[in-house]
C-alpha positions as CSV (number, residue, x, y, z in Angstrom):
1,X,0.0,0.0,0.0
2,X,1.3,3.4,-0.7
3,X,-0.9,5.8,1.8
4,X,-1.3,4.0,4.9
5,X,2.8,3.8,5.9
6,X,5.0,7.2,6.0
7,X,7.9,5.7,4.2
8,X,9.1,9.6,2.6
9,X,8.6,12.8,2.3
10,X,10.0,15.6,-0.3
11,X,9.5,19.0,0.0
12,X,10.4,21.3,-2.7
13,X,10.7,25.1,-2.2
14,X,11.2,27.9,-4.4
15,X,10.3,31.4,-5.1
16,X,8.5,31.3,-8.6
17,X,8.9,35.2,-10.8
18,X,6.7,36.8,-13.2
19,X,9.0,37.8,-16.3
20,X,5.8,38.8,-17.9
21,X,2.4,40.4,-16.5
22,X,0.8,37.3,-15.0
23,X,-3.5,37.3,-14.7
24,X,-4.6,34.4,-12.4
25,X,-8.8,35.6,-13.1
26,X,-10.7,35.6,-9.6
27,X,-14.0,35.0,-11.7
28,X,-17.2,36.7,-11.9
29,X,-17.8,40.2,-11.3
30,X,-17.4,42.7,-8.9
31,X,-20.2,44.5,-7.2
32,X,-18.1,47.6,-6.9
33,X,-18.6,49.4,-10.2
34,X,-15.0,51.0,-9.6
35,X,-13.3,47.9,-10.0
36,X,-11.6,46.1,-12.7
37,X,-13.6,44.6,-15.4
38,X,-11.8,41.3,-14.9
39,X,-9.7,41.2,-11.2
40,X,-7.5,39.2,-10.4
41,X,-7.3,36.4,-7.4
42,X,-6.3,38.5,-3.9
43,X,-6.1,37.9,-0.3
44,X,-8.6,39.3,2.0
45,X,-5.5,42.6,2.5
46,X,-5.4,43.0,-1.5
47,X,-2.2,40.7,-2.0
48,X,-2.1,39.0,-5.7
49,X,-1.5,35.0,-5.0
50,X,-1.7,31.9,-7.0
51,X,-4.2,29.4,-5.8
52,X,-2.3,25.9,-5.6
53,X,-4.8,24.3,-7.9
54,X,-3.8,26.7,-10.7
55,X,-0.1,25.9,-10.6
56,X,-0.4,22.2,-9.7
57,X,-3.1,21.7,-13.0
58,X,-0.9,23.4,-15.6
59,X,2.0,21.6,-13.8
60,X,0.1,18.4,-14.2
61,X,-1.0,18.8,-17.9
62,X,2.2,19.7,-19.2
63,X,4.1,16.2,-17.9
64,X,0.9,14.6,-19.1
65,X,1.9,16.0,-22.5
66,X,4.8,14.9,-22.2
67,X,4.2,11.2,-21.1
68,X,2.2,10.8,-23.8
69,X,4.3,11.8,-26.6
70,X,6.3,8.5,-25.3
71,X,4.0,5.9,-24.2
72,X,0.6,4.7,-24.7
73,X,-1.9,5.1,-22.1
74,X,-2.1,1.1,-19.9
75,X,-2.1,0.2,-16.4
76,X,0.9,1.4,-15.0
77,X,2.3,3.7,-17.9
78,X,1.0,7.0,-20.0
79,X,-1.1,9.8,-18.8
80,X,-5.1,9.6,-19.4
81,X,-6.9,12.5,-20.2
82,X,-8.6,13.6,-16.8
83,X,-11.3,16.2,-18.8
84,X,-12.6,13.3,-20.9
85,X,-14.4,10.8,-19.0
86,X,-14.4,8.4,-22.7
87,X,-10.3,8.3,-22.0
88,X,-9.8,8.1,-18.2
89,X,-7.6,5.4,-17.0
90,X,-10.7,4.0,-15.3
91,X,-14.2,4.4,-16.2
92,X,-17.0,5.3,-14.1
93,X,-18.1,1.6,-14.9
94,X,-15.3,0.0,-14.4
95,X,-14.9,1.5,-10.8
96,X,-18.4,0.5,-10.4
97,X,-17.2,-3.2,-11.0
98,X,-14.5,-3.6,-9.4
99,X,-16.1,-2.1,-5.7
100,X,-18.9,-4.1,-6.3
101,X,-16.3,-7.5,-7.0
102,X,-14.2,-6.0,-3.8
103,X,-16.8,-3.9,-1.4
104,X,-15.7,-6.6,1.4
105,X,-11.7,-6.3,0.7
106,X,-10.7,-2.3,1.2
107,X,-7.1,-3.2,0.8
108,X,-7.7,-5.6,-2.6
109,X,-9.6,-2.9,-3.9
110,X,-7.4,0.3,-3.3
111,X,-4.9,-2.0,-5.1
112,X,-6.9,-2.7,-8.2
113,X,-7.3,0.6,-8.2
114,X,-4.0,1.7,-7.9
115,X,-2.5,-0.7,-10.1
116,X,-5.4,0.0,-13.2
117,X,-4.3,4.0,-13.0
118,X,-2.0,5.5,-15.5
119,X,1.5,6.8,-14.4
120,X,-0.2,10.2,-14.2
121,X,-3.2,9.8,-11.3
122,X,-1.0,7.5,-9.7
123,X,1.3,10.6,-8.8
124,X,-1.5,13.9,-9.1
125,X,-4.4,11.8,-8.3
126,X,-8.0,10.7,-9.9
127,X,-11.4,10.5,-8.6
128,X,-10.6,7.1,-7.8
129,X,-7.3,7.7,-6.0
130,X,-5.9,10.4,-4.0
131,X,-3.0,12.6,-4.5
132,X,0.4,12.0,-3.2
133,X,1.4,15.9,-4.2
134,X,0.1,19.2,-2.6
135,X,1.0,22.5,-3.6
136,X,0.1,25.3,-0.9
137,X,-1.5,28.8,-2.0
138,X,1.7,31.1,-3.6
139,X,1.7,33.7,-1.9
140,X,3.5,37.2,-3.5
141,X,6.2,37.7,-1.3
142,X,7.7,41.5,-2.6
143,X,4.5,43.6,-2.4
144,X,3.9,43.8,-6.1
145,X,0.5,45.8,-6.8
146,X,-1.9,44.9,-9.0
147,X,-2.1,46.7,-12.5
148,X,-4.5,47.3,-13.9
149,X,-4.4,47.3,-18.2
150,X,-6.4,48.5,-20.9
151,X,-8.2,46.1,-23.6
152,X,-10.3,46.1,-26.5
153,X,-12.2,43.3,-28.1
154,X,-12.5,43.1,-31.9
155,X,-15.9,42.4,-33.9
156,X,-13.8,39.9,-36.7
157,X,-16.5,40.2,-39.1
158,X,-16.7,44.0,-38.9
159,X,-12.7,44.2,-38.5
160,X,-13.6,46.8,-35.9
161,X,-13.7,47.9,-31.8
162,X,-16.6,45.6,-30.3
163,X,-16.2,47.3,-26.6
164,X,-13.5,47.8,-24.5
165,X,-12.6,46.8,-21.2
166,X,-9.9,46.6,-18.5
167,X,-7.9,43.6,-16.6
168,X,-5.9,43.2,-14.0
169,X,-2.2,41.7,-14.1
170,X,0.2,40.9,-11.8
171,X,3.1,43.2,-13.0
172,X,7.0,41.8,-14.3
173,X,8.7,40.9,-11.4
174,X,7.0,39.8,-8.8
175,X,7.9,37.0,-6.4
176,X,5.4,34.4,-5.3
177,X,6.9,31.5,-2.6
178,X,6.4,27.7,-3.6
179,X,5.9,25.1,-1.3
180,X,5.3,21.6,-2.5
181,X,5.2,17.9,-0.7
182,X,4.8,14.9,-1.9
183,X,4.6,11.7,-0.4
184,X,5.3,7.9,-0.8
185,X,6.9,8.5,-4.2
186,X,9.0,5.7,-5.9
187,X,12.2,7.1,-7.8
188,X,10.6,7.0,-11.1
189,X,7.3,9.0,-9.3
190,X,9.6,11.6,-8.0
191,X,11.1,11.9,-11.5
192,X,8.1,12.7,-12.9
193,X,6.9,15.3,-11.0
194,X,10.7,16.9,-10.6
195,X,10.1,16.4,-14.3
196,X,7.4,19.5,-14.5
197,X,9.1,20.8,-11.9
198,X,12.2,21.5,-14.2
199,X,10.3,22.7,-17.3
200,X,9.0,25.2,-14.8
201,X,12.5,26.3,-14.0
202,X,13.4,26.8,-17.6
203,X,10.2,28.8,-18.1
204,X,8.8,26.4,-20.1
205,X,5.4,26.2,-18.5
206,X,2.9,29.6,-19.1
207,X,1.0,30.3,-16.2
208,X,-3.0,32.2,-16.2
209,X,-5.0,33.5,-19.0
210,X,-4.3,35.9,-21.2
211,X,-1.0,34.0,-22.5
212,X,-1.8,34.9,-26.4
213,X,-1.6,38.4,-25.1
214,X,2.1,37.6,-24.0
215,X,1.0,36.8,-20.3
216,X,1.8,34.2,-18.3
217,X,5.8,33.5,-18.4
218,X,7.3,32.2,-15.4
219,X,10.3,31.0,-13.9
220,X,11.5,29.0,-10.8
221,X,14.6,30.6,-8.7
222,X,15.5,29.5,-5.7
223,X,14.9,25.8,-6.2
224,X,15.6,23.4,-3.2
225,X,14.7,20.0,-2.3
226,X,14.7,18.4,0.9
227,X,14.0,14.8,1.3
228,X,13.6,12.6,3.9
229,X,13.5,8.2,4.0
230,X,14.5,5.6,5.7
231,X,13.7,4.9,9.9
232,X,16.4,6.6,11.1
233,X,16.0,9.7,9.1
234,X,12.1,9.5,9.6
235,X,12.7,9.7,13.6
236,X,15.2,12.6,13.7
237,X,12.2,14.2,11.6
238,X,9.3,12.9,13.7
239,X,11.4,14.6,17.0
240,X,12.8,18.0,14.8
241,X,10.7,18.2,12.1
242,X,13.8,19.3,9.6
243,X,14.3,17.3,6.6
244,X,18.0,17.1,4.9
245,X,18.7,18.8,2.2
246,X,19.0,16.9,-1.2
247,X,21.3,17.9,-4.0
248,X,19.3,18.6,-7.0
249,X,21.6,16.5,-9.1
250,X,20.2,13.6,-7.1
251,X,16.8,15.1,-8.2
252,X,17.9,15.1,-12.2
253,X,18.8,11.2,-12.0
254,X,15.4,10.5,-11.0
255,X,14.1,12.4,-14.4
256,X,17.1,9.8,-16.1
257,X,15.2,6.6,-14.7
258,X,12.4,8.2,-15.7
259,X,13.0,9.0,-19.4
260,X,14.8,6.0,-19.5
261,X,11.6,3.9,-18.9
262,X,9.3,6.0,-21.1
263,X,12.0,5.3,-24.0
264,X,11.7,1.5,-23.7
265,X,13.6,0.7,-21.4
266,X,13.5,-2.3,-18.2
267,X,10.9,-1.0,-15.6
C-alpha cells in the first residue's frame, strides 16, 4: 500500500517570478462598479497569490503532455486525459465493477485501483485515488501591486472595436513562494513530478490567461529540495521536524530513470 505507511517525504521550495504580467482571473464580477472589469485572485489585505490548484493543473498537464508523446496510455504507464471521461484510465463503470467484486476487501480494492491507474493519477491523483502531491496557495512575497491594463475586443466580421474593457495583471517581477510535498513517491514517481518541476524552471510552463496576449511567463529561482526516507531519518524528523537537504543532481537522476523507462527501457 502506498498511503497507509509514512515511508518519505520531499519538499520542494522555491520562489517562482513573473517575467511577464501574470493574470490568475478571480471569476465573476465585482459588485463595486470602480473595479476592474476582470480582477485578479487576492487575499482578504489586496495581495495578488496563486491558488495551488492553478499551478499544480498546468504543472500536471504539461508532464501529461509529455508522457504521452512517449508511451501509450495502460495500467501502470502513460497519462489519461482527466477532462474526458471516454479516455480516463478507469471508467466510471469499471470502478463500479471492481467495488462491487471487492466492497468486502478495502485493501484488494485500493490496489486494483491503484495498479489500473495510469502513471499520471497515480502521482497527481484521480477520482478514484488520491494525491500524493500538494502544492500550498503562492503567496506574492515583494509587495507587487496589482495593475491594472487596458483592452479592447474586436468584432472579426466587422474588423472593428466591439467594446473595450480593462484587466488586472500581476506586474513583471513579482515573487510568489512555492511550497510543495509529496509523499510515498518511488524514484521513477519523483522523477516525474521533478520532471514538470524543471520545465517550470526553464520557463517552459505559461501560467494564467491571457498568454496569447504575451501573459503568463514564469520562472522558478531559488529551487531546493529536501528529502527525507529511511527509519532513522524519519525519527530525527518525527522529533525535529527538519528534513535534509537533497542535491538537485540527485533530483535530475530520478528524471534519467524516468525518461529512461518511457523510451523503452527495463521498468
Amino acid at each position: 500500500m502506498i498511503w497507509n505507511k509514512f515511508e518519505n517525504r520531499m519538499v520542494i521550495t522555491a520562489e517562482l517570478v513573473a517575467e511577464t504580467g501574470l493574470r490568475i482571473g478571480a471569476g465573476g464580477q465585482s459588485a463595486d462598479p470602480t473595479a476592474s472589469d476582470l480582477p485578479v485572485m487576492k487575499t482578504p489585505d489586496g495581495q495578488p497569490f496563486i491558488p495551488g490548484s492553478s499551478l499544480r493543473g498546468v504543472l500536471r498537464s504539461h508532464v501529461e503532455r509529455i508522457v504521452r508523446a512517449f508511451e501509450a496510455l495502460g495500467p501502470g504507464r502513460g497519462a489519461c486525459s482527466p477532462t474526458n471521461t471516454a479516455e480516463w484510465c478507469i471508467k466510471s463503470d469499471d470502478i463500479k465493477r471492481i467495488r462491487e467484486q471487492l466492497r468486502n476487501e478495502p485493501e484488494k480494492l485500493a490496489q486494483e485501483i491503484f495498479q489500473k491507474s495510469c502513471r499520471v493519477c497515480r502521482v497527481f491523483g484521480s477520482p478514484w485515488l488520491a494525491s500524493r502531491v500538494r502544492i500550498a496557495d503562492l503567496p506574492c512575497i515583494n509587495g507587487a501591486q496589482v495593475e491594472t491594463r487596458d483592452a479592447v475586443a474586436i468584432d472579426r466580421e466587422k474588423e472593428t472595436v466591439a467594446n473595450k474593457y480593462d484587466f488586472e495583471a500581476v506586474p513583471v517581477g513579482s515573487k510568489f513562494a512555492l511550497n510543495i510535498i509529496a509523499e510515498n513517491l518511488n524514484e521513477l514517481e519523483r522523477g516525474l513530478l521533478w520532471l514538470g518541476i524543471e520545465e517550470l524552471q526553464r520557463g517552459q510552463i505559461l501560467l494564467g490567461g491571457f498568454k496569447s496576449r504575451g501573459l503568463g511567463w514564469v520562472k522558478l529561482v531559488n529551487l531546493r529540495i529536501h528529502f527525507v526516507k529511511g527509519k532513522e531519518e524519519l525519527c530525527n524528523y518525527l522529533r525535529t521536524g527538519e528534513i535534509p537537504p537533497l542535491e538537485l543532481e540527485k533530483a535530475h537522476s530520478w528524471v534519467e530513470k524516468l525518461l529512461h523507462e518511457l523510451a523503452g527501457g527495463e521498468k
